[in-house]
C-alpha positions as CSV (number, residue, x, y, z in Angstrom):
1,X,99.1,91.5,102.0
2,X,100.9,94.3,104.1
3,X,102.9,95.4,100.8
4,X,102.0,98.8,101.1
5,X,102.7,99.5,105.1
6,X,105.5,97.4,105.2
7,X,106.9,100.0,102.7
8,X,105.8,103.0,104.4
9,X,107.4,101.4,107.8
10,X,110.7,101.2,105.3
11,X,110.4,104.1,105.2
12,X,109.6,105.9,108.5
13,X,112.7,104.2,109.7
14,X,114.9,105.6,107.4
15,X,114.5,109.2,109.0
16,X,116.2,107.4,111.8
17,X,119.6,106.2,109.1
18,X,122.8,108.1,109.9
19,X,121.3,109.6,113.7
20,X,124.0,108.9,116.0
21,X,121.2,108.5,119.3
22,X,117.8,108.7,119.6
23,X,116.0,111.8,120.5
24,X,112.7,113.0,121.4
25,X,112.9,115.4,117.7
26,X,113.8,112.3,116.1
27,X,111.7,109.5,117.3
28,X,108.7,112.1,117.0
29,X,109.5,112.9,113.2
30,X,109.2,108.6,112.7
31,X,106.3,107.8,114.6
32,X,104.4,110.4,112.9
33,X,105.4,108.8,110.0
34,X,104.5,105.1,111.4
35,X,101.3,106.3,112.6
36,X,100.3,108.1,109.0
37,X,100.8,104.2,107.7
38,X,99.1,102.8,109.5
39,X,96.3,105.1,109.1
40,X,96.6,104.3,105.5
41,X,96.8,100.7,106.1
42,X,92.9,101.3,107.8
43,X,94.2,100.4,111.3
44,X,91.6,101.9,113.8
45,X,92.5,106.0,115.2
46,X,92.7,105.0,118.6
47,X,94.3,102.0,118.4
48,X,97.3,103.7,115.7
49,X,97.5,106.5,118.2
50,X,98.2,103.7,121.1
51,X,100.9,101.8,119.3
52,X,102.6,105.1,118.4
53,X,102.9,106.6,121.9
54,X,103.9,103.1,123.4
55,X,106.6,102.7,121.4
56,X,107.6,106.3,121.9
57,X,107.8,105.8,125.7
58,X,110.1,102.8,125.1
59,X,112.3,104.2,122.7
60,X,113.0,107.1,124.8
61,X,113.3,105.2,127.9
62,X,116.3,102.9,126.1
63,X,120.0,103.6,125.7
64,X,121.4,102.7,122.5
65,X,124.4,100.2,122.8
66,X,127.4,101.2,120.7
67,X,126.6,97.8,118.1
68,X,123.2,98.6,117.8
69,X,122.0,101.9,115.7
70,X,118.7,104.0,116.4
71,X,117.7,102.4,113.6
72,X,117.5,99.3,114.4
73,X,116.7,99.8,118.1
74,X,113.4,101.7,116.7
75,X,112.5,98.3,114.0
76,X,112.9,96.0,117.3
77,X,110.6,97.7,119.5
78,X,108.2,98.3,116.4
79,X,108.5,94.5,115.8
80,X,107.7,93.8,119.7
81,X,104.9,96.1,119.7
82,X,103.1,95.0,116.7
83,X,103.4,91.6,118.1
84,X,101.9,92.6,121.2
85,X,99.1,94.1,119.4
86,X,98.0,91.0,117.7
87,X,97.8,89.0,120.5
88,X,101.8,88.4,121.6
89,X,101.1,84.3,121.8
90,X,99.3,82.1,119.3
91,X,96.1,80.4,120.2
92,X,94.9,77.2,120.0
93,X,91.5,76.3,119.2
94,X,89.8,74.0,121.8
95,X,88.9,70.5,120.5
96,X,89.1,67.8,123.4
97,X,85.3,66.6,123.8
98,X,83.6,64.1,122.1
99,X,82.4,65.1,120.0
100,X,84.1,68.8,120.0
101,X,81.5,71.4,118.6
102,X,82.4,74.5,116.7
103,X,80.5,76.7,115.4
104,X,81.0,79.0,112.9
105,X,79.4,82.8,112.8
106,X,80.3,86.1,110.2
107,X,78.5,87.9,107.7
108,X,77.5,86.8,104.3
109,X,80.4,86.3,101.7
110,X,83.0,86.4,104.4
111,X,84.1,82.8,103.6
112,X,82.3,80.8,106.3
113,X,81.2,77.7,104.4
114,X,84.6,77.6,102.6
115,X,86.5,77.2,105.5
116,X,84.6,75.4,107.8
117,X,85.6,73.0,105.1
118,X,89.4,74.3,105.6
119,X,89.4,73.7,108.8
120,X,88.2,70.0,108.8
121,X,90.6,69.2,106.2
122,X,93.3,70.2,108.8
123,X,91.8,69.2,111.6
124,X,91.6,66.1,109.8
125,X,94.7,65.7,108.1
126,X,97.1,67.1,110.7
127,X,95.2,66.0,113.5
128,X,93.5,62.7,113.3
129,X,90.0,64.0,114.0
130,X,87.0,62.6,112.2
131,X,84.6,66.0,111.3
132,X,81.5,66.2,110.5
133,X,80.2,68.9,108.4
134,X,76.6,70.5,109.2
135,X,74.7,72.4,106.8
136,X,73.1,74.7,108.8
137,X,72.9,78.0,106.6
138,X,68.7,77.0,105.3
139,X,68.8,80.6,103.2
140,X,71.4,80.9,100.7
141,X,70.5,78.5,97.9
142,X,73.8,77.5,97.1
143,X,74.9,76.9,100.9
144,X,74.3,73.6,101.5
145,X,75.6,72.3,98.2
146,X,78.4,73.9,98.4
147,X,79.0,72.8,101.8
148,X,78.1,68.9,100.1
149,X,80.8,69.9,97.2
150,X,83.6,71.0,99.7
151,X,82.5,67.8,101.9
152,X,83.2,65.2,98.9
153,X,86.5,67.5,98.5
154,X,88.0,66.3,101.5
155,X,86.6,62.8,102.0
156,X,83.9,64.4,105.0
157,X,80.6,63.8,105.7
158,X,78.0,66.7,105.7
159,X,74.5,66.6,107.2
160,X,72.0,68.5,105.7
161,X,68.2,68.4,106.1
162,X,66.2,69.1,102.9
163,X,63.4,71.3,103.1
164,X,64.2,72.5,106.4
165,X,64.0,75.7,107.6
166,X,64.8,75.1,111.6
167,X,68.9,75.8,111.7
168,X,68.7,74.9,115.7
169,X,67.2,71.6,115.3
170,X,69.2,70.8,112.7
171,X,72.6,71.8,114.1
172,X,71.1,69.6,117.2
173,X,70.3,66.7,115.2
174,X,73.8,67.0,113.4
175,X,75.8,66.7,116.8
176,X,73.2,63.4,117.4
177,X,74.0,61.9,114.2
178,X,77.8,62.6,115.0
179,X,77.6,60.7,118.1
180,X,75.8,57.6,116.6
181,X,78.2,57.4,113.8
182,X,81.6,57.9,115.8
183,X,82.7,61.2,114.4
184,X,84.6,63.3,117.0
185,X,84.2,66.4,115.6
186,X,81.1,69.0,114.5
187,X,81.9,71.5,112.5
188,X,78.2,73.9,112.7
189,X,77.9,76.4,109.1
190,X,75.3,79.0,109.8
191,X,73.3,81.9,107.9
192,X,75.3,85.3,107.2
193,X,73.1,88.5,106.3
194,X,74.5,91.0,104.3
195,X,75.0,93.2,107.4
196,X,74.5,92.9,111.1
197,X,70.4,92.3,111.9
198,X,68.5,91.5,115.1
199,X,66.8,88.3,113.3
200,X,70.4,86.8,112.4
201,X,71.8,87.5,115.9
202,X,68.7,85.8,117.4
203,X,69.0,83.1,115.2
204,X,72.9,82.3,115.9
205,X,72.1,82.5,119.5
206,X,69.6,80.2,119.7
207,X,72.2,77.9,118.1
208,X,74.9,78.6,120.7
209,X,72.7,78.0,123.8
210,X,70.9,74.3,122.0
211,X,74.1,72.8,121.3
212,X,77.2,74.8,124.1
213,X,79.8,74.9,121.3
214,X,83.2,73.9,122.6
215,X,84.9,77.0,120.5
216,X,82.6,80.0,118.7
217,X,85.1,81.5,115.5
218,X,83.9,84.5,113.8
219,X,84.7,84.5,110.3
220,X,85.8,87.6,108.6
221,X,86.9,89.2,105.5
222,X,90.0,91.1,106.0
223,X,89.1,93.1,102.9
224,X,86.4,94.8,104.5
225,X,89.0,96.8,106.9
226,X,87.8,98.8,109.7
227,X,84.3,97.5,109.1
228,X,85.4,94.1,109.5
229,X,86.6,95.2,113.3
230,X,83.2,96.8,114.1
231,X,81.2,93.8,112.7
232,X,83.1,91.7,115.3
233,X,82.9,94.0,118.1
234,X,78.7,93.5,117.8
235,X,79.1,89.8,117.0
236,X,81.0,89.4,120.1
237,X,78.7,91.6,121.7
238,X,76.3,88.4,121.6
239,X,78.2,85.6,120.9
240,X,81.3,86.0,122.5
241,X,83.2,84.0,120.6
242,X,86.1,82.4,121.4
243,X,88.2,83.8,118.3
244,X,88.3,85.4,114.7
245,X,89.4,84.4,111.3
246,X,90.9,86.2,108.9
247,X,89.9,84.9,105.4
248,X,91.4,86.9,101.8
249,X,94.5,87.5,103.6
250,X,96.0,87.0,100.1
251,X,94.3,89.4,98.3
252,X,94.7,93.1,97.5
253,X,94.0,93.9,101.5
254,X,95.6,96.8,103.6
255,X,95.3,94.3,106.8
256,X,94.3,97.0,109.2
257,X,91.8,94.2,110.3
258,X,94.5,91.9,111.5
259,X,96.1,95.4,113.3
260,X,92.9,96.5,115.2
261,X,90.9,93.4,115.7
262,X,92.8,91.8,118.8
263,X,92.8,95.4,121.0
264,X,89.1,96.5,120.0
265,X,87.1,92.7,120.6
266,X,89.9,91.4,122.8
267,X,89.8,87.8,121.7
268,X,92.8,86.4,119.6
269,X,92.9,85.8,115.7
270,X,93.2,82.0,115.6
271,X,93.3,81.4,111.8
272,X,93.5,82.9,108.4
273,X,92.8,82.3,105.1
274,X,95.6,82.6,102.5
275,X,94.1,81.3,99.4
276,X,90.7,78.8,97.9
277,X,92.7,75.8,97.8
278,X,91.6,73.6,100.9
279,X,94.9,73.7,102.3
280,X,95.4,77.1,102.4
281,X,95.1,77.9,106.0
282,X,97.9,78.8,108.5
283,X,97.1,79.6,112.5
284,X,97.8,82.4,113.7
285,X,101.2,83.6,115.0
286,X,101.4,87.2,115.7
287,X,105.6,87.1,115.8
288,X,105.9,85.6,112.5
289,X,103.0,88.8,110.9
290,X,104.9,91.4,112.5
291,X,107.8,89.3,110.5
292,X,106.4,89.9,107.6
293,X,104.7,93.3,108.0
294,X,108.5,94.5,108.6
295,X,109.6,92.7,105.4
296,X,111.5,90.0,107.6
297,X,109.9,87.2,106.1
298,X,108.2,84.0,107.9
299,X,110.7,81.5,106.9
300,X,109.6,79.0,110.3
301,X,106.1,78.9,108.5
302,X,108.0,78.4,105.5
303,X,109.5,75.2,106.9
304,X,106.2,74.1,108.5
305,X,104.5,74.2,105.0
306,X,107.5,72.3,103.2
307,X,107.4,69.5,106.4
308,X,103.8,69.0,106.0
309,X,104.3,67.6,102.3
310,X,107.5,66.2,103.0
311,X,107.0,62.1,102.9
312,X,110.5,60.3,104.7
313,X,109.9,56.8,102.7
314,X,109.6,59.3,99.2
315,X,112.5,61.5,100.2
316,X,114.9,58.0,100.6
317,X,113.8,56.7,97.3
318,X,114.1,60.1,95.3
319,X,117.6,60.0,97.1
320,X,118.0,55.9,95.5
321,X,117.0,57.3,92.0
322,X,119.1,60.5,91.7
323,X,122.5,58.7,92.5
324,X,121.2,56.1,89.9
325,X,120.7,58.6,87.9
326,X,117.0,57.5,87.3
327,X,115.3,60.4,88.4
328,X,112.5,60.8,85.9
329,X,109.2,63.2,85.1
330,X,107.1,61.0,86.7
331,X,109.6,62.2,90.0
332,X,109.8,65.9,88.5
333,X,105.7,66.0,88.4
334,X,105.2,64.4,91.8
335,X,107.4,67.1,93.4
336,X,105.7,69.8,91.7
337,X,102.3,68.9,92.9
338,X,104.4,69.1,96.5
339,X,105.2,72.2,95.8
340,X,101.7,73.6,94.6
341,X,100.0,72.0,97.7
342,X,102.5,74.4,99.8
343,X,100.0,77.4,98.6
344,X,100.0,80.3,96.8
345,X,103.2,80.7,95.5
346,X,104.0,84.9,95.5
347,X,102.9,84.0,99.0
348,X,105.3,81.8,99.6
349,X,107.8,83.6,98.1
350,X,107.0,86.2,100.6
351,X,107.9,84.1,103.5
352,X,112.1,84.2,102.4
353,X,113.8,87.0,104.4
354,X,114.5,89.6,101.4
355,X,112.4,88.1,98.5
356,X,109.2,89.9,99.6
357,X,110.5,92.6,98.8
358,X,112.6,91.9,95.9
359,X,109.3,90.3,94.2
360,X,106.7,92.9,94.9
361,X,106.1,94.2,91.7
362,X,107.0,90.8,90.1
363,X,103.3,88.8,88.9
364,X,103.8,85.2,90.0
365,X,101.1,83.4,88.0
366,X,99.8,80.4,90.6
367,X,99.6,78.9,87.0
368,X,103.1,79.0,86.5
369,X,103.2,75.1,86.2
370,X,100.4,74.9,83.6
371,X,102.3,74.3,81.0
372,X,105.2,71.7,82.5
373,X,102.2,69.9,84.1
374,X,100.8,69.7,79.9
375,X,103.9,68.7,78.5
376,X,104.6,65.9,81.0
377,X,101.1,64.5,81.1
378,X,101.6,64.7,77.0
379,X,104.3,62.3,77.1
380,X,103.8,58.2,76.9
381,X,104.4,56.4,80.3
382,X,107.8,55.1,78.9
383,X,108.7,58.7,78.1
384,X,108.6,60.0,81.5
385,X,110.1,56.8,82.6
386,X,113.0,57.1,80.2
387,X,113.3,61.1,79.1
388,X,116.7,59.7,76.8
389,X,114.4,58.5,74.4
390,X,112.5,61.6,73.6
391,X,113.7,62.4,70.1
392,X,112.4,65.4,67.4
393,X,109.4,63.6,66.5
394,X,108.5,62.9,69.9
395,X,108.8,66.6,70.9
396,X,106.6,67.4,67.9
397,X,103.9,65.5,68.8
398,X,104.2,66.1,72.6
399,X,104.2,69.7,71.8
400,X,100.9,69.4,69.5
401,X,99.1,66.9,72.3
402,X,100.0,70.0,74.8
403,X,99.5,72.8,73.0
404,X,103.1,74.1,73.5
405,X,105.4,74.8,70.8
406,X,108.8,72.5,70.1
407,X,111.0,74.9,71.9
408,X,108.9,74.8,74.6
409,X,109.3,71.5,75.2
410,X,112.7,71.2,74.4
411,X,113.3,74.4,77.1
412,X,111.9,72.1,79.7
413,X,114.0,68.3,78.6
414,X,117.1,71.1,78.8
415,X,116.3,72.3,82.2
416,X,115.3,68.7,83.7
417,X,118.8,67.7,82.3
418,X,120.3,70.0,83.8
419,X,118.5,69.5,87.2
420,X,118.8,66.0,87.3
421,X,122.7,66.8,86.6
422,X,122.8,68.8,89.7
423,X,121.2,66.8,91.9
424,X,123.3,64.0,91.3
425,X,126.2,65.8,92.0
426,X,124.7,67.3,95.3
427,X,124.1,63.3,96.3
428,X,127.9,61.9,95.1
429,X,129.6,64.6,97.3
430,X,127.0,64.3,100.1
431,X,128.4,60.3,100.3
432,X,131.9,61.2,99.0
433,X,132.2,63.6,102.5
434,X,130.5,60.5,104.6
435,X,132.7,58.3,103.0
436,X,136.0,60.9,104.2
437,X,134.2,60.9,107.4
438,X,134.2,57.2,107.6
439,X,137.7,57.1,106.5
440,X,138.7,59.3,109.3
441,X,137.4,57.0,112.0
């Protein structure tokens, strides 16, 4: 995502390298340059043209400290700017009533059904809230079992009426059913068409005014570009909806969606959808893109990621286990499912200031942990429990039960070694320096 106009920005800011103050011959020559890549990136004319003269107007209009080179003046008000354009502040979305009722609008193969089940997963997880799924798309055959699939996923309930064709009454009897079973939160899936049609816009507005949602979010797929921006300008046309979200964000996209959407509908990108896995959604914060557009990284989200996995009560007794030296595979497997749950991980990679960059051309295979996972799940329960024991016939037969070879497997016994070495040490000093501490007292 952004690879390609973070680049170009590189770029465009380099004409500025080695100028001892900023000019109007100068600042023209970049922004030309910034505006051409953003062009490329499939930002919208008008709203490229905007950005470009606004910064402009503030570069000019600033002195350049002694400490601080044009350079670097021009990346900070680019950085502002772009920020500003997406929206300046993140948004939450509104859940408070009981139940709270969202419903969910886009076009077909935009990723509606797929995160409606995203989002109760979070909203459930992170949140407390007890969702309720509604089937509600009654012409894509595949709709409403995959909603049922995505349901038994996550441990939700979905309500679906067979043989129906009535998408209002059923989204009415779904918030009904809610109510009488407790559940504080209706999550509405409706019908997408291929493109934007007067039956489907109808149809999703006769299910706005039966059941007043608490929050409308317009689903789109940032791989459709600029089309994506005028599909939601006519959406919220009728709908207006309450906000948009991004889904494919980790694929092959030029993200002039996430660029133009906020100035041409004027309603806030709340989410977006960074991968299939159900917890691969982040909201929305428009500091921490224009982060990563500029090749900053998004280390906070980073952090966010890594906290939501992290377990106090685990950490304490890995920390037991390593300065026993027992740390085992079992351990080594538990933190790698951690680590996968985190998301995609060239995404993640992306977050750390400089590695974004660094990695670009780098394939990071999310299956990267195939093969450990198979050679740890080929191993008895007393071999992960007590790795000293693995001996050359073991490895043979682990590496024939997990289709690895012998050095394979010995590669990976070397490097656990050799981890579990290091983290012991980390753990002795950490208590030798409290003990000095202590001492000290």
């Amino acid at each position: 995502m952004f690879e390609n106009l973070s680049e170009r920005l590189e770029r465009s800011f380099k004409i500025l390298k080695g100028e001892g103050k900023i000019t109007e011959i100068n600042v023209s020559e970049t922004l030309k340059d910034v505006r051409r890549a953003l062009l490329d990136a499939d930002v919208n004319y008008k709203v490229a043209k905007q950005f470009t003269d606004t910064v402009k107007m503030k570069a000019l209009g600033q002195d350049v400290l002694t400490a601080v080179k044009p350079g670097q003046l021009m990346v900070k008000i680019v950085h502002d700017e772009l920020t500003s354009l997406m929206g300046g502040e993140a948004v939450d979305i509104k859940v408070s009533d009981n139940p709270s009722v969202i419903l969910m609008s886009g076009l077909q193969g935009s990723g509606k059904t797929t995160f409606s089940g995203k989002l109760a997963n979070m909203l459930k997880s992170k949140r407390g809230k007890h969702p309720l799924l509604v089937a509600g798309d009654v012409y894509r055959p595949a709709a409403i079992e995959q909603l049922k699939v995505l349901g038994e996923q996550i441990g939700v309930p979905v309500y679906t009426e067979e043989g129906s064709k009535d998408p209002v009454s059923i989204a009415r009897n779904g918030i009904k059913y809610a109510k009488e079973n407790h559940l504080d939160l209706v999550i509405v899936d409706t019908a997408g068409r291929l493109a934007v049609d007067e039956q489907m816009m109808k149809e999703i507005k006769a299910i706005k005014d039966a059941i007043n949602p608490n929050e409308i979010l317009f689903v789109v797929d940032a791989m459709t570009g600029q089309d994506a921006v005028n599909t939601a300008k006519e959406f919220n046309d009728r709908l207006d909806f309450d906000g948009v979200v991004l889904t494919k964000l980790d694929g092959d996209t030029r993200g002039g969606a996430a660029l133009s959407i906020r100035t041409i509908v004027d309603k806030p990108i709340k989410f977006v959808g960074t991968g299939e896995k159900m917890e691969a959604i982040d909201p929305f914060h428009p500091a921490r893109m224009a982060d990563r557009i500029l090749g900053m990284g998004d280390i906070v989200s980073l952090v966010e990621r890594a906290q939501e996995q992290y377990n106090e009560e685990e950490a304490k007794r890995l920390q037991k286990k390593i300065a026993k030296n027992q740390f085992d595979f079992n351990d080594f497997i538990s933190q790698i499912q951690q680590i996968k749950k985190m998301g995609n991980l060239k995404d993640l990679a992306s977050m750390v200031p400089g590695l974004g960059k660094a990695i670009k051309d780098v394939d990071i295979d999310d299956n990267a942990f195939k093969s450990i996972e198979a050679i740890i799940y080929s191993m008895t329960p007393a071999e992960r429990t007590s790795p000293e024991i693995l001996n050359g016939s073991r490895r043979q037969r682990i590496a024939r039960g997990s289709g690895t070879t012998v050095q394979e497997v010995n590669r990976l016994i070397k490097q656990f070694d050799e981890t579990r070495k290091m983290m012991r040490m980390v753990t002795q000093n950490k208590g030798a320096m409290r003990m000095m501490r202590g001492m000290k007292k």
